[in-house]
C-alpha positions in Angstrom: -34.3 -89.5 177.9 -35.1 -86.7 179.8 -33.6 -88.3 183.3 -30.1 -88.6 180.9 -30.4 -85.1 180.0 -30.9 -84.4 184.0 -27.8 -86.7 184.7 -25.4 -84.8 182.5 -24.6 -81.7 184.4 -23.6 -83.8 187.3 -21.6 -86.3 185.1 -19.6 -83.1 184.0 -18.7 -82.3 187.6 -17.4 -85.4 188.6 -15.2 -84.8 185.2 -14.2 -81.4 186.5 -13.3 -83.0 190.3 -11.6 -85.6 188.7 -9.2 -83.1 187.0 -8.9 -81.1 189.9 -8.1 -83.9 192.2 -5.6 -85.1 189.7 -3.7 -82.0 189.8 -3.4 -81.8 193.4 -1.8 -85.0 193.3 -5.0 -87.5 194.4 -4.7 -90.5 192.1 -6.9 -92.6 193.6 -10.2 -90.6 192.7 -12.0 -92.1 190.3 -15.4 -91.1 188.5 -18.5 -93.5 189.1 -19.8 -95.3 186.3 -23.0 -94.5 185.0 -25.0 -97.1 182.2 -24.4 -94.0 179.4 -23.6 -94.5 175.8 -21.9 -91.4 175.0 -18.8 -89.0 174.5 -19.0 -88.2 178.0 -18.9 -91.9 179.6 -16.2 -92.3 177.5 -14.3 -89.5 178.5 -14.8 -91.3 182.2 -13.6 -94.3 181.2 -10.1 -92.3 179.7 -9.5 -90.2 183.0 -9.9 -93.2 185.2 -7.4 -94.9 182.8 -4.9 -91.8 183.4 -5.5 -92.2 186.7 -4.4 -95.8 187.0 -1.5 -95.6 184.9 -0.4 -92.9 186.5 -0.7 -94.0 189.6 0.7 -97.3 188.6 3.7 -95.5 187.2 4.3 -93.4 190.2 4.8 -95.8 192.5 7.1 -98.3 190.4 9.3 -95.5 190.0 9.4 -94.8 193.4 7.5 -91.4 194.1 5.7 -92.6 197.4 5.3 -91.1 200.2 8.4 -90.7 202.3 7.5 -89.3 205.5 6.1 -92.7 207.2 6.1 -96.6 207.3 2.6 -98.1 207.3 2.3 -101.5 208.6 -1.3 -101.3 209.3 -4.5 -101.1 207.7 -7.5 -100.5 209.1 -10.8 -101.1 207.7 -14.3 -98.9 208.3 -17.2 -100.8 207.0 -21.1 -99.2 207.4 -23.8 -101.5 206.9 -27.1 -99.3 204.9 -30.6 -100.5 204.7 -32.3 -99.9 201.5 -33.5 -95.8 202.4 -29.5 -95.5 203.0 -29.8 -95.3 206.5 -27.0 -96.4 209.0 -28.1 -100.0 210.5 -24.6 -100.6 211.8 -21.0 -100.4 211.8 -17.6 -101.6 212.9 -15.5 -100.7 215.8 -12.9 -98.8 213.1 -15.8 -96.3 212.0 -16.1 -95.1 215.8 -12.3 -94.9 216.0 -11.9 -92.9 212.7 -14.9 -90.3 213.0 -15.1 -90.8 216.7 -19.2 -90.9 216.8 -20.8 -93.6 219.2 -22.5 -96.1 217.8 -25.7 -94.7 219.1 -24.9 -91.5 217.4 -24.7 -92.9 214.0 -27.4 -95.5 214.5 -30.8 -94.8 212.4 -29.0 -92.1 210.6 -29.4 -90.7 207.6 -25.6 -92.1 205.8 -25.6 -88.0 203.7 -25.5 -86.6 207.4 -21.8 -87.7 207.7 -20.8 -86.6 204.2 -19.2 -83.2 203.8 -20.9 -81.2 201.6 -18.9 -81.7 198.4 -19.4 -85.5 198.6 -23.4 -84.8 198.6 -23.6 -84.7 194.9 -21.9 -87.9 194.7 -24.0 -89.6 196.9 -27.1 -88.7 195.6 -25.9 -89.5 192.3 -25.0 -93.4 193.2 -28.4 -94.0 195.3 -29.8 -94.0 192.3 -27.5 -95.8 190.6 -27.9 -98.4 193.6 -31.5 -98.4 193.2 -31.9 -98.3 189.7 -29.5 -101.9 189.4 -29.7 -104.3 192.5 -26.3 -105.5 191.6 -24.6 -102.1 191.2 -21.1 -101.8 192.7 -18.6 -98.8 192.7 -15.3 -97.5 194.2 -15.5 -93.3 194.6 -14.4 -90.8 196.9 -16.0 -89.8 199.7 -15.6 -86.9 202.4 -17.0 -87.2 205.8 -17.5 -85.3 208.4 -16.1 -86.1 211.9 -16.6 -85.1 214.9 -15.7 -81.6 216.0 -16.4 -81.2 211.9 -13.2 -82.2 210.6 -13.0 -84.1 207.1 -11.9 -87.1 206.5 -11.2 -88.0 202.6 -11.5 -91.7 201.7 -11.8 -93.6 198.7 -14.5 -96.3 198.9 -16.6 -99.2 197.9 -19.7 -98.9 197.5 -22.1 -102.3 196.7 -25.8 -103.8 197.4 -25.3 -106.9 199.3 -26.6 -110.4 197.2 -30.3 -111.1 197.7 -30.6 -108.0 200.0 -32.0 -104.4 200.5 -28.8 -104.2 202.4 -26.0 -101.8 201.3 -21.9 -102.0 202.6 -19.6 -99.0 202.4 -16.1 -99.6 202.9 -12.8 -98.1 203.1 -9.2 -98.7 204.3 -7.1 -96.4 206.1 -3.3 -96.7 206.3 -2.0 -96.2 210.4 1.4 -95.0 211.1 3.3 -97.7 212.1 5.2 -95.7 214.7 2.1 -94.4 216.5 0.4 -97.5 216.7 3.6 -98.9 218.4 3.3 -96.4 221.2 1.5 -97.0 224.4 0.9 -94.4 226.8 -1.3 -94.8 229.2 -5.3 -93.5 229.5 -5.1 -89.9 229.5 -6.1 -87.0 228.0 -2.6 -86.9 225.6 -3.8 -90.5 224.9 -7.2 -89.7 223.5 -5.4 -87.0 221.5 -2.9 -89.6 219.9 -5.8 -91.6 218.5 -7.2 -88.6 216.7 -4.4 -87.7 215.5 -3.6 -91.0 214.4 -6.8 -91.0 211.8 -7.8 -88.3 211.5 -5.1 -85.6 211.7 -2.4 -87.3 209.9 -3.6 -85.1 206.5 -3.9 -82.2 207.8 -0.3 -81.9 209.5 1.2 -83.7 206.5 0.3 -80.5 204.8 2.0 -78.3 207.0 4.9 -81.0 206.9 5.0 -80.1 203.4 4.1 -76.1 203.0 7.3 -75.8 205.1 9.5 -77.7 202.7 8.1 -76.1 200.1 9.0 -72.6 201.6 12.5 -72.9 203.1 13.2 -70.1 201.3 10.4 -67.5 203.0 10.2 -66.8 207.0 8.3 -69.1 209.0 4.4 -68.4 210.2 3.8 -67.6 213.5 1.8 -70.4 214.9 -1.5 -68.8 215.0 -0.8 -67.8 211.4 -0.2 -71.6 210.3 -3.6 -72.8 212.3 -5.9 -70.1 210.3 -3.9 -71.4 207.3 -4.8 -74.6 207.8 -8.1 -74.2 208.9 -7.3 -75.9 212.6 -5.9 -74.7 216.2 -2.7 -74.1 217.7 -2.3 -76.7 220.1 -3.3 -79.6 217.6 -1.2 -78.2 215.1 1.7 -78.0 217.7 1.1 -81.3 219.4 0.0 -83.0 216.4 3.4 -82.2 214.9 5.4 -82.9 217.8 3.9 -86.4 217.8 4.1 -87.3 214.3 8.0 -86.0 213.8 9.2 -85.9 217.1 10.0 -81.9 217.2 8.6 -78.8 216.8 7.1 -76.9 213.7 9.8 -74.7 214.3 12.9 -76.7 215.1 11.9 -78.9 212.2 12.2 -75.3 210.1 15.6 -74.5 211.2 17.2 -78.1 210.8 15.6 -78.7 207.7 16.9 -75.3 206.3 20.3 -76.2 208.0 20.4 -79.2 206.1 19.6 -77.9 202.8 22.3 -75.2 203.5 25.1 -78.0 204.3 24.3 -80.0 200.8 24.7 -76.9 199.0 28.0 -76.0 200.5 29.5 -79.2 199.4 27.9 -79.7 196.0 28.1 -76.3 194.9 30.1 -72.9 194.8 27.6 -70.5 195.5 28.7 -67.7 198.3 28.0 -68.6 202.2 26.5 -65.8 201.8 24.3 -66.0 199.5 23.4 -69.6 200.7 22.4 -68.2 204.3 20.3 -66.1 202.5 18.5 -68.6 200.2 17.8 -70.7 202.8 15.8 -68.2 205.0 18.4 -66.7 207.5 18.2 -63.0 207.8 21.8 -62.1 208.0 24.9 -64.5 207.9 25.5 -64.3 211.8 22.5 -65.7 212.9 22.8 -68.5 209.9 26.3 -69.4 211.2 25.7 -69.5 214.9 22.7 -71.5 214.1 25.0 -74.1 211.7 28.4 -74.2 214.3 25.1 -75.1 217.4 23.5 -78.5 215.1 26.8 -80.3 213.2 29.3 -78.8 215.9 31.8 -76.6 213.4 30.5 -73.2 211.3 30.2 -73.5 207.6 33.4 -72.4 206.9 34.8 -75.4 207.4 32.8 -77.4 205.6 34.6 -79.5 202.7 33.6 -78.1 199.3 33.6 -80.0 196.2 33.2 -77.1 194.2 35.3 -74.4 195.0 33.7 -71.2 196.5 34.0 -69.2 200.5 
């Protein structure tokens, strides 16, 4: 009784991540089972049920990610001996982390967590001890080399008839990328990182631009302490995903946005030019005439409006 009593503040947590991950858009967390009897296992089993339907839902109707075509999955498997220590791996681990094998051989599997996975992990070796035919999916964090993180959502299980412990997890490759081939250079050792494990991290800027078509653009060494990296990854990381800059993307994206609303509705050029970032109407006209070859004016509107 007194180990349940222990056990409940971290079963709260995962309750609290699992509503916070939810809300950032992550619906493929899910809370580890525990053996409990109680209001607060089934609470678990209800958010995880949110989660699925939701998830389910999502994707029938169509809300999936736009911005690439996977083709490929790769999967990371590490093999655990019963302290949870690293007895081997496969070739995708080394590719996704980018540890040798000799690095992560006779380690300690928490000393490629990230901190906030920690928790977690303690709290499912003792799950895994406790029942020899325990099994899980959860999500994990680790930490890569150069200490970036990697999120993944994996399974964890005790091998039949074995002290041995696998866990597992996929990780969708952009199909463009992988159809590239460059040769063996220093801008090919870069595309594989940025390949696994970068692809997050620029989505996010990918999308905070989107998101603020309407404000002025960072500076580049503003966007890297936003997002936690350095300039020339986040410039060469975009480049490669997109195939232009951060800010060329910027302007045709807000070009783009300007043109739809000049047909569809009859707000001002003016005032368009203006919601769409430009500081004066000039600049927002030169800028429109250079990328579709004729200046807003001209544009055909549905609406009405100048």
């Amino acid at each position: 009784m007194i180990m349940d009593q222990e056990s409940i503040p971290i079963r709260v947590r995962y309750l609290y991540r699992m509503l916070l991950e939810m809300a950032n858009g992550n619906l493929a967390y899910r809370i580890p089972r525990s053996e409990e009897d109680d209001d607060i296992e089934a609470f678990t089993v209800f958010l995880n049920m949110v989660a699925e339907e939701m998830k389910e839902s999502l994707h029938h109707a169509g809300y999936v990610n736009p911005h690439f075509t996977y083709r490929y999955i790769s999967q990371s498997t590490f093999i655990l001996d019963g302290n949870f220590t690293i007895r081997n791996i496969n070739n995708e681990v080394t590719d996704l982390l980018g540890y040798t094998p000799e690095e992560l051989f006779g380690t300690d599997f928490a000393n490629i967590l990230a901190e906030e996975s920690l928790s977690v992990w303690d709290t499912l070796k003792g799950l895994l001890i406790q029942n020899q035919s325990f099994s899980t999916k959860v999500s994990l964090q680790f930490i890569a080399i150069q200490q970036l993180v990697v999120p993944a959502f994996c399974s964890v299980s005790r091998l039949l008839l074995s002290d041995k412990i696998v866990v597992s997890y996929f990780t969708a490759v952009n199909q463009e990328k992988l159809e590239e081939t460059t040769s063996r250079s220093a801008s090919e050792t870069f595309e594989k990182e940025i390949r696994y494990i970068d692809i997050h991290l620029i989505q996010s800027v990918y999308d905070y631009i989107l998101a603020n078509m309407n404000r002025p653009l960072p500076t580049i060494p503003e966007l890297s302490r936003m997002f936690n990296t350095n300039e020339y990854k986040l410039k060469s990381g975009f480049k490669l995903l997109f195939k232009t800059s951060i800010h060329r993307f910027y302007t045709d994206e807000r070009l783009k946005r300007a043109h739809l609303l000049i047909e569809h509705t009859a707000t001002p050029l003016k005032n368009i030019a203006a919601n769409v970032g430009f500081s004066t109407y000039p600049n927002f006209s030169r800028a429109f005439k250079i990328k579709y070859g004729y200046p807003p004016e001209r544009v055909n509107r549905q609406h009405g409006g100048k």
